[in-house]
BAFI-3210 file (N, C-alpha, C; in Angstrom, 3 decimals, decimal comma, padded with zeros to 6 digits):
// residues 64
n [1|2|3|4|5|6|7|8|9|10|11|12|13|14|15|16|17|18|19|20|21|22|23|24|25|26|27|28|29|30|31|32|33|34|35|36|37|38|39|40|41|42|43|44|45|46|47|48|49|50|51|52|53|54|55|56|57|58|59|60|61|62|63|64]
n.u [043,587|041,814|040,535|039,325|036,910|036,057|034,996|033,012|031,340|030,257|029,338|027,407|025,906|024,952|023,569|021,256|020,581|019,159|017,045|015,400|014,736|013,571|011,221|009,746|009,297|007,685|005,202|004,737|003,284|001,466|000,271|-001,113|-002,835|-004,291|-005,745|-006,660|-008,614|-010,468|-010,992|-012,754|-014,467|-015,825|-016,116|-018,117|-020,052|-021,653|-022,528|-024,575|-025,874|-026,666|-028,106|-030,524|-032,500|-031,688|-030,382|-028,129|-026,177|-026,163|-025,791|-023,199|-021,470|-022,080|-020,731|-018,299]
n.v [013,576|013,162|010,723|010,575|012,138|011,369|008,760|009,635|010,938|008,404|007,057|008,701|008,827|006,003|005,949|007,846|006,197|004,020|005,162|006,050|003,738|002,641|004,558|003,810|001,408|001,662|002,960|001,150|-000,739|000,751|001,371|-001,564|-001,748|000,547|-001,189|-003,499|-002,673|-001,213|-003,227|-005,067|-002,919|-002,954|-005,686|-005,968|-004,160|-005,021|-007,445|-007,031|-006,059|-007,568|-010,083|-008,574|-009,224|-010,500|-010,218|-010,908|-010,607|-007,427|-007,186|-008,384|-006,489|-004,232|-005,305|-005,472]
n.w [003,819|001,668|001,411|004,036|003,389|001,010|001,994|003,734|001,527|000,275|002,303|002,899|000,065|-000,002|002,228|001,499|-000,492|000,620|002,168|-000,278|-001,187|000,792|000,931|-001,689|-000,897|000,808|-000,833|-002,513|-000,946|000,574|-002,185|-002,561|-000,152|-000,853|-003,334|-002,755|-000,645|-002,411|-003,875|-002,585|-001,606|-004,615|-004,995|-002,989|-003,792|-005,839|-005,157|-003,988|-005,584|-007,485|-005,836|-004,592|-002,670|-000,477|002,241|003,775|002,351|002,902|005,569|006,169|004,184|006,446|008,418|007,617]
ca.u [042,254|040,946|039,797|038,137|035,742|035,319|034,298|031,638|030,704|029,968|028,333|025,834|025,192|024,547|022,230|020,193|019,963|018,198|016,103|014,990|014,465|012,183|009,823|009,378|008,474|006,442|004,429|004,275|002,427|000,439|-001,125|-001,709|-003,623|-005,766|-006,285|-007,316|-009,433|-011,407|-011,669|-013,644|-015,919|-016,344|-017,350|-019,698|-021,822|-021,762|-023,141|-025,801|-026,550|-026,820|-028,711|-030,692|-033,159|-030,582|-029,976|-027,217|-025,068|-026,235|-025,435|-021,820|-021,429|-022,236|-019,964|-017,011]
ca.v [014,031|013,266|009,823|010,657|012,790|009,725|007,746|010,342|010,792|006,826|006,678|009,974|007,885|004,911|006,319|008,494|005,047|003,206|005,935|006,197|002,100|002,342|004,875|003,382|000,130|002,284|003,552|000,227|-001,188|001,954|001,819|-002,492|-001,637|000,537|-001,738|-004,501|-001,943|-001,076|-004,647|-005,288|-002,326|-003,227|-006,998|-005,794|-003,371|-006,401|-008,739|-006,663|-005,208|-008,803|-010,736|-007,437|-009,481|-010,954|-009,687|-011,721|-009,497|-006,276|-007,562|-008,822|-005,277|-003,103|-005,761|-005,490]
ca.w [004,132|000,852|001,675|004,923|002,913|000,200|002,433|004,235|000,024|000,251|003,615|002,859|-000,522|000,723|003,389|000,354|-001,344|001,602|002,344|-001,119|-000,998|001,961|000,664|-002,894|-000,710|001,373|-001,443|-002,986|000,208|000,268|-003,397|-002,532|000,346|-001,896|-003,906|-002,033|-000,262|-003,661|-005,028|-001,675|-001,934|-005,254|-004,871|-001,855|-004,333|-006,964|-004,756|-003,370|-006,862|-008,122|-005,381|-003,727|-001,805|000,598|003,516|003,928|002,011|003,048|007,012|005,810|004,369|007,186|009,416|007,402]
c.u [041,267|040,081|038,750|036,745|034,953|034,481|032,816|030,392|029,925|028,878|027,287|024,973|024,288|022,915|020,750|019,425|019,053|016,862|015,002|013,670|013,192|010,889|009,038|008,598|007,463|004,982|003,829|002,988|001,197|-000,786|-001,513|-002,995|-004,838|-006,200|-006,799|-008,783|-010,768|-012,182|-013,134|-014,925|-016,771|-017,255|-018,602|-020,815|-021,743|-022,400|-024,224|-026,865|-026,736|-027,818|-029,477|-031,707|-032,678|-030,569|-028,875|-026,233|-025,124|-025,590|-023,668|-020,995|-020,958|-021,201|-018,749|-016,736]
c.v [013,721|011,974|009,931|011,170|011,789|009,154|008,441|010,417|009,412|006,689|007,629|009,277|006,626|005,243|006,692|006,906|003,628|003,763|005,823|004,210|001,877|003,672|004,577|001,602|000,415|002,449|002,413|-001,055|-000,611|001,662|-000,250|-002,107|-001,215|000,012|-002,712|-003,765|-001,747|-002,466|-005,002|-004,619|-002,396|-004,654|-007,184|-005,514|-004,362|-007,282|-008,287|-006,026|-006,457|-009,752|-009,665|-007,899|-010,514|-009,719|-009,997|-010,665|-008,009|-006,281|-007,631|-007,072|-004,255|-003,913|-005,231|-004,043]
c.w [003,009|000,915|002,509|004,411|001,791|000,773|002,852|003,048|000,388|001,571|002,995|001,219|-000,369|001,563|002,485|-000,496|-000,932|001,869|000,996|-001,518|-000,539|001,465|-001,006|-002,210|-000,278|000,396|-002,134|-001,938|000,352|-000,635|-003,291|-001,624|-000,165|-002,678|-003,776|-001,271|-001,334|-004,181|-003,590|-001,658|-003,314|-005,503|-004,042|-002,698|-005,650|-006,465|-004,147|-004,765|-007,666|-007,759|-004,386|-002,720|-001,076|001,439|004,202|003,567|002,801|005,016|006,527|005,372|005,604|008,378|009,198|007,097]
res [x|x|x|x|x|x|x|x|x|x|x|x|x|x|x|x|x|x|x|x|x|x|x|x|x|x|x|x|x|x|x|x|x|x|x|x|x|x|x|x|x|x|x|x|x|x|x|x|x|x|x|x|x|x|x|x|x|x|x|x|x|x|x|x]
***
């Protein structure tokens, strides 16, 4: 009997160590998004705070 329980040891590891896997990728997906997110709102108010009599930008803006 002492194996059967080894192995359950090994499987319930295993499982903890996938789980753990997928939300460290999760989170790593997560904090890209925000940061792709930011660099965007930041090059928007850069390019409107740079060239402010465009309209061009300020349209592109309110699209995206």
């Amino acid at each position: 009997m002492g194996s059967w329980s080894e192995q359950q040891e090994v499987k319930k590891e295993v499982k903890e160590k996938e789980k753990t896997s997928r939300e460290t990728l999760g989170k790593f997906f997560y904090d890209l998004a925000k940061i792709s997110f930011t660099a965007l709102v930041v090059g928007s108010v850069v390019s409107v705070a740079t060239q402010q009599e465009k309209v061009e930008n300020w349209v592109l803006i309110l699209i995206g």
